[in-house]
N, C-alpha and C positions, 0 to 999 in steps of 0.2 A: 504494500500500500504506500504509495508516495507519502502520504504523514508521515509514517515511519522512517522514512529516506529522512527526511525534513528535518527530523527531531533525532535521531542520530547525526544527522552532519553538525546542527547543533549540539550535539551533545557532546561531541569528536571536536569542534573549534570553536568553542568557548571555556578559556581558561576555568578551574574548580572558585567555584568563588568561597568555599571553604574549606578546610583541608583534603588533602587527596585523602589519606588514610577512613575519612568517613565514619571511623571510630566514635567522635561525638555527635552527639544529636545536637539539629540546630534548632535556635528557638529564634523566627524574625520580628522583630515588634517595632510596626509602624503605629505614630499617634501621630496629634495635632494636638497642641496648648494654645488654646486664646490668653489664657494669662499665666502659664507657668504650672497649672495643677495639677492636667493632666500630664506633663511631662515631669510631673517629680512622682506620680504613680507611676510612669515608665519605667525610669531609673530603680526606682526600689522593687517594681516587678523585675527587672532583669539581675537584681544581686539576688533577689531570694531565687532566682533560678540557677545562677552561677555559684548556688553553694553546692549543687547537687553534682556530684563528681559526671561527667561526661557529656556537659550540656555545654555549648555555647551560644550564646545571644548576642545579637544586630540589633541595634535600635537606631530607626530610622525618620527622623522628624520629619512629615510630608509641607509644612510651612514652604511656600512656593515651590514646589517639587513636580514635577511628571510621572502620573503612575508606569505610562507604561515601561518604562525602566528598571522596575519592577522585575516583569516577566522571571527572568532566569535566575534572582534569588530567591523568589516566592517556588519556582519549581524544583529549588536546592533544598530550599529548606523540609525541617521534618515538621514543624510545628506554625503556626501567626498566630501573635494575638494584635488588637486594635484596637487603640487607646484614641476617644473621642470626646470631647466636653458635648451636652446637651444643649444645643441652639436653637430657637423656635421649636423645641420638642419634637429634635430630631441630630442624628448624628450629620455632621458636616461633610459638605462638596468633596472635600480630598479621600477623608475616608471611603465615603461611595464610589469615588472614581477606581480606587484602587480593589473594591471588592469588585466592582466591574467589569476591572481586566483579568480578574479569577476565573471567568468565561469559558478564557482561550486560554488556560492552565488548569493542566490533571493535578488535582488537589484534594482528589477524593480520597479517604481516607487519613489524609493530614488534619492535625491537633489542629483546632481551632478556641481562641477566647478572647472577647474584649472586656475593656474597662473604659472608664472615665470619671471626670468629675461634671457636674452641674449645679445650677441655682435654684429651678424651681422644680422642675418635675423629674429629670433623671431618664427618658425612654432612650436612650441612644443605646447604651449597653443590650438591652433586648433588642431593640430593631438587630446592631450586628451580631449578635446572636443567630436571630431567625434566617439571617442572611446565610451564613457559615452553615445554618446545619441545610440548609436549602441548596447549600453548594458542594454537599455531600460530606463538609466536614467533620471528625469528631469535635463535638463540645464536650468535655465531659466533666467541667465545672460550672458553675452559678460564677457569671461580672462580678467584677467588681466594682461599687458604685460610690461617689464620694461625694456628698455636698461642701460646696466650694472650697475652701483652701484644707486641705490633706490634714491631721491632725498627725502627731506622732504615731497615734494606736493605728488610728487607717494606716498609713506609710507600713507601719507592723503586718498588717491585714495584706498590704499589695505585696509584698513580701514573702508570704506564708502564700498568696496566691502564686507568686511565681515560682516559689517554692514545689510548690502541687504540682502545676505544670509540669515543669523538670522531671518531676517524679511520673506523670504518667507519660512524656516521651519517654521514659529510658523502661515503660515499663514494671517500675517498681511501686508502682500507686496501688495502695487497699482498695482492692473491689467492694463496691457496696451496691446491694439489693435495693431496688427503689417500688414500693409498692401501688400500684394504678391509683388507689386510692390518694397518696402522695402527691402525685402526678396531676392527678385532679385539680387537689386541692391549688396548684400552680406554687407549690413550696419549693422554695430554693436550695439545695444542699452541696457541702463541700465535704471533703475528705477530711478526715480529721490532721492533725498535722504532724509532720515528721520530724523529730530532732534530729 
């Protein structure tokens, strides 16, 4: 099938944009900060994921950025998550451009999670939620969501969130039973956390 031809010669002449070895899982996390909040949840989701021995993390602020240059780290990586502040009760332009160009990248199967902060109501976290799992990705945490400026404990929270993550690329995250009822009730649940 000429795809195939396509996406091999790609695959064949385009340098590794993370190690050749392949050894670590990678974790990309694109956000956007209107004022700084959601990129200080960034940061502290990407140390609690870089405590987890074989994870490495990209973090990529979209602030005038082009998604589609994207493309070929988004199809390196093992994991995204997407960090968006809440704007007219809704995640922002760059975000969606960028879940957009997911389209035209096999990403099925790859860990998927956002977060962010907001003012009044917070849906941006859920919308890219619904998004990722609609693009066939695992979710297999509950956002994290923060109203306006980060506290220490949130910052602890995005942390222990990236923390998780880590732990389910590499694999070693505790399974848990989720019961319909649960499910129903639209209750959010996280893994308990790993020292």
């Amino acid at each position: 099938m000429p795809r195939d031809y396509v996406h091999r010669y790609r695959e064949l002449a385009t340098p590794r944009l993370f190690n050749e070895a392949r050894s670590e899982k990678t974790l990309v996390v694109f956000y956007i900060s209107a004022y700084g909040n959601t990129r200080r949840m960034a940061e502290a989701l990407a140390t609690g994921a870089e405590s987890i021995p074989g994870v490495r993390v990209s973090l990529y602020d979209l602030e005038g950025g082009e998604s589609g240059i994207f493309t070929d780290l988004i199809e390196e990586a093992d994991g995204l998550a997407f960090g968006s502040p809440t704007i007219n009760a809704d995640a922002v332009k760059p975000i969606w451009d960028v879940l957009s160009s997911l389209t035209s990248v096999n990403v099925k199967g790859k860990l998927g999670a956002a977060f962010g902060s907001y003012g009044w109501s917070g849906e941006a976290v859920a919308m890219v939620e619904d998004r990722l799992r609609g693009l066939k990705l695992r979710v297999p945490l509950a956002g994290v969501k923060v109203k306006l400026i980060p506290t220490e404990d949130e910052l602890g929270r995005c942390r222990a969130f990236g923390r998780d993550l880590a732990l389910h690329l590499t694999g070693r995250a505790t399974r848990r039973i989720v019961s319909m009822e649960e499910l129903n009730k639209g209750v959010h649940f996280k893994e308990q956390a790993h020292a």
